[in-house]
C-alpha positions in Angstrom: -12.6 -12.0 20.4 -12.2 -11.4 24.4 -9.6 -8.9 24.3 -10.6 -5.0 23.0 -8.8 -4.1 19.7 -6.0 -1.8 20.7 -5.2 1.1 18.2 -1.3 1.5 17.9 0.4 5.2 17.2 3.5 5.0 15.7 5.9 8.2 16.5 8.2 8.6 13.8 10.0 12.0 14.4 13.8 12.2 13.0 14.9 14.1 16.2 14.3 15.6 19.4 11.9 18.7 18.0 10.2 16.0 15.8 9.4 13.9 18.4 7.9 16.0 20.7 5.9 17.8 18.5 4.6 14.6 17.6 4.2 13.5 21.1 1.8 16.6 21.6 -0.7 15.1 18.5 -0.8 11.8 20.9 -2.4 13.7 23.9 -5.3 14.7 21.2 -5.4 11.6 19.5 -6.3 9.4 22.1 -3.9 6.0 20.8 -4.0 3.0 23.6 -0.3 2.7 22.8 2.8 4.3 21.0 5.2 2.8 18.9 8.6 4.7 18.9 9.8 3.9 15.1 13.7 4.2 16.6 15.1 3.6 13.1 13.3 7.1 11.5 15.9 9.2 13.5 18.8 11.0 12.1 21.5 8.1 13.0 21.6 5.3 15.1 20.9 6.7 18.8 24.1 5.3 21.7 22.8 3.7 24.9 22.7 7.0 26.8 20.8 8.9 24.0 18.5 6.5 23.8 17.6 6.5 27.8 17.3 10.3 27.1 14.7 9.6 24.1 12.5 7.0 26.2 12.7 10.2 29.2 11.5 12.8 26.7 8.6 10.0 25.8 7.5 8.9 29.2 7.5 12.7 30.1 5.1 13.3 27.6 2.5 10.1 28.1 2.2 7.3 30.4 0.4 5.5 27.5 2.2 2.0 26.9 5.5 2.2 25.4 6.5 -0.3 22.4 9.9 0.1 21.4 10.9 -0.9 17.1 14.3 -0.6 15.1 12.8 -2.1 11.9 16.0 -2.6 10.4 16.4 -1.9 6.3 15.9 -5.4 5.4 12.4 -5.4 6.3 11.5 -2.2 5.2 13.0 0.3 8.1 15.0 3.7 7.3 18.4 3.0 8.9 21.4 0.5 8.0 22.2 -1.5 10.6 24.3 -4.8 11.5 22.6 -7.6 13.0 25.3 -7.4 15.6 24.4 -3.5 16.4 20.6 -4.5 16.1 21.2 -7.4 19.0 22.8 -4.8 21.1 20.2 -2.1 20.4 17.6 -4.7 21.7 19.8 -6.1 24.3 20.1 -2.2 25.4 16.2 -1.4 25.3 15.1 -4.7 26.9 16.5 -3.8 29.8 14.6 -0.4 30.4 11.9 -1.2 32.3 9.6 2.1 31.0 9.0 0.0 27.7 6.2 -2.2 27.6 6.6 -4.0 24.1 9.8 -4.9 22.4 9.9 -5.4 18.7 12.5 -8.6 17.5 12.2 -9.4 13.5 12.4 -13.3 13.5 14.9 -13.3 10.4 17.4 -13.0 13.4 18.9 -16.4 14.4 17.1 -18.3 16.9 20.0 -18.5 19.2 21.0 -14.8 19.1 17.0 -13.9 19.9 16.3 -16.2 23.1 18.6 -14.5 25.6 16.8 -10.7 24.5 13.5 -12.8 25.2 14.4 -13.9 28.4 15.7 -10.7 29.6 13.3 -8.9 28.5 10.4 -11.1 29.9 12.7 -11.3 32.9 11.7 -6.9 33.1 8.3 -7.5 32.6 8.7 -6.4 29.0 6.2 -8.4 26.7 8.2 -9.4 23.4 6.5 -8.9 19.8 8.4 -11.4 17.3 7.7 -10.0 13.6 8.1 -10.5 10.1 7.6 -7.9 7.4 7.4 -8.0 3.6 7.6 -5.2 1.5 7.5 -7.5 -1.8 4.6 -9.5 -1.7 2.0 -12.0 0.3 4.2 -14.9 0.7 2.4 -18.6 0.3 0.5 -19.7 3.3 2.9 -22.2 3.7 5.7 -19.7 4.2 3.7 -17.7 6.4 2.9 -20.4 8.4 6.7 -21.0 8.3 7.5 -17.4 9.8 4.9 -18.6 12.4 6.7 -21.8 13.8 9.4 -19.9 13.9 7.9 -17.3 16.2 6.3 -20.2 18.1 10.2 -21.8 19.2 10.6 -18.8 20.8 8.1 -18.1 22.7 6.9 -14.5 22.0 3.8 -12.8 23.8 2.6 -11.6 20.7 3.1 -12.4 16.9 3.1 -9.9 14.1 2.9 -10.3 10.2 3.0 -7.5 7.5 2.6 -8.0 4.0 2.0 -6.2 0.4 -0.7 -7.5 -1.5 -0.8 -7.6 -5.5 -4.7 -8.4 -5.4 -7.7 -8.6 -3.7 -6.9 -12.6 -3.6 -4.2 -11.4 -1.6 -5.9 -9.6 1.0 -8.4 -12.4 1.6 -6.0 -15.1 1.6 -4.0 -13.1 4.3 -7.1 -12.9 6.5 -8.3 -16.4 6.2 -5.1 -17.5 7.1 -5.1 -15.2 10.0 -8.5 -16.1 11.3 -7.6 -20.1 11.0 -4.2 -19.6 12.8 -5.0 -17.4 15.3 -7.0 -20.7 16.5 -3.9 -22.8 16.6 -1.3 -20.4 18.5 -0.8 -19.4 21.9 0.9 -15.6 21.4 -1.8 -13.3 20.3 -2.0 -12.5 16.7 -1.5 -8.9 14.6 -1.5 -9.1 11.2 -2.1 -7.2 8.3 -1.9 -6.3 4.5 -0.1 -3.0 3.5 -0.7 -0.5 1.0 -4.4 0.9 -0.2 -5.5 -3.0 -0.9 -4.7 -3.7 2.4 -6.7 -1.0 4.5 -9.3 -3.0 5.5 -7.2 -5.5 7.1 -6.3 -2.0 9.5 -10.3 -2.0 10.5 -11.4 -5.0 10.5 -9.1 -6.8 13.3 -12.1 -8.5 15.0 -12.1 -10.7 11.6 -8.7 -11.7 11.8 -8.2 -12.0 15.9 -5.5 -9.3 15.9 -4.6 -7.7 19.1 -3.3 -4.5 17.9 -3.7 -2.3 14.8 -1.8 0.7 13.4 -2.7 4.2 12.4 -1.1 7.5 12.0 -1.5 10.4 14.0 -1.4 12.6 10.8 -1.3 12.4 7.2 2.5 12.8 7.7 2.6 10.3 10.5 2.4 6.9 8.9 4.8 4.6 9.6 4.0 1.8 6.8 1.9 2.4 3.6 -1.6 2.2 4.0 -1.6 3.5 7.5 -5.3 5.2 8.3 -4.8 8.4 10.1 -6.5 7.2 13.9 -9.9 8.6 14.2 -10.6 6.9 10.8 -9.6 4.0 11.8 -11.2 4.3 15.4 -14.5 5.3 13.9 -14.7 2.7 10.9 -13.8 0.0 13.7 -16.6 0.9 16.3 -19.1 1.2 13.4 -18.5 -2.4 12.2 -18.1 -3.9 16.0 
């Protein structure tokens, strides 16, 4: 793999105080980027809130900024519409402090291509993702979720999974490995839960781009999350 692994940071504080108490633990921790988890907050930010968030961020680091409403359906902590999740994205694409946009794929084709192209248009690269709480689909459904990342063009394409097995976990990264051969985005993918850890440090295995881990135990975003120096340590040990 060309490309360093990049270690992710997701910042998942419920308010202002949370979040910049957590944004402290990122100065120590050393991440390459931070994910602001928008959908952990208290209630669904407005557009000038939200600019006042992404200030109180950038204030704090000038690490890469990667901006995620993981809506309930795919495992986030706030209800939303699709139609207030369009506008949400609509609203962050076109801040040019993010770096990385987060779209779930599950939205209709048509409805994601104009937040693509805007946010491209900012210089804003565009993750496309699908996330399953449930289970490790088939490989044919993943590869599915895929295709449909491909029509739109993302920079990057991200798949999370739960495992029941160690089959799981194995089928997961062979399929990973294989695709990642046949796609032009860059890949992240990985299994959740304690089965699933090792997808989190072994990213070189499975050509992902980017992996996930908590800035402290209380930190995680998604279950299995390794808290960053493990994760950081385990990886340069096996590379």
């Amino acid at each position: 793999m060309k490309d360093k692994v990049k270690i992710v940071a997701p910042i998942i504080g419920r308010n202002w105080a949370e979040l910049k108490q957590q944004l402290l633990l990122v100065q120590s921790n050393k991440p390459d980027l931070i994910e602001w988890r928008i959908d952990t907050l208290e209630s669904l930010p407005n557009e000038n809130q939200l600019v006042k968030f992404i200030q109180l961020i950038k204030g704090h680091t000038s690490l890469p900024l990667l901006a995620t409403f993981r809506t309930a359906t795919e495992g986030g902590n706030l209800e939303i519409s699709d139609k207030l999740y369009i506008e949400l994205l609509l609203a962050l694409c076109q801040n040019p402090v993010i770096s990385f946009l987060d779209i779930e794929v599950r939205i209709n084709k048509n409805e994601i291509l104009p937040i693509i192209k805007r946010a491209q248009h900012n210089k804003i690269k565009v993750i496309t993702s699908y996330h399953n709480f449930g289970c490790t689909p088939t490989n044919d459904e993943l590869y599915h979720k895929i295709s449909r990342m491909l029509e739109v063009k993302p920079d990057i394409a991200k798949l999370a999974v739960m495992p029941h097995n160690a089959s799981d976990v194995l089928r997961l990264m062979t399929f990973s490995c294989d695709i990642s051969q046949k796609i032009a985005p860059k890949l992240v993918t990985m299994a959740m839960g304690n089965l699933g850890k090792v997808t989190r440090v072994t990213p070189e295995l499975t050509h992902s781009f980017l992996t996930f881990a908590a800035l402290d135990e209380q930190s995680a975003s998604a279950p299995g999350q390794l808290q960053i120096d493990q994760a950081r340590n385990i990886i340069e040990e096996l590379n």
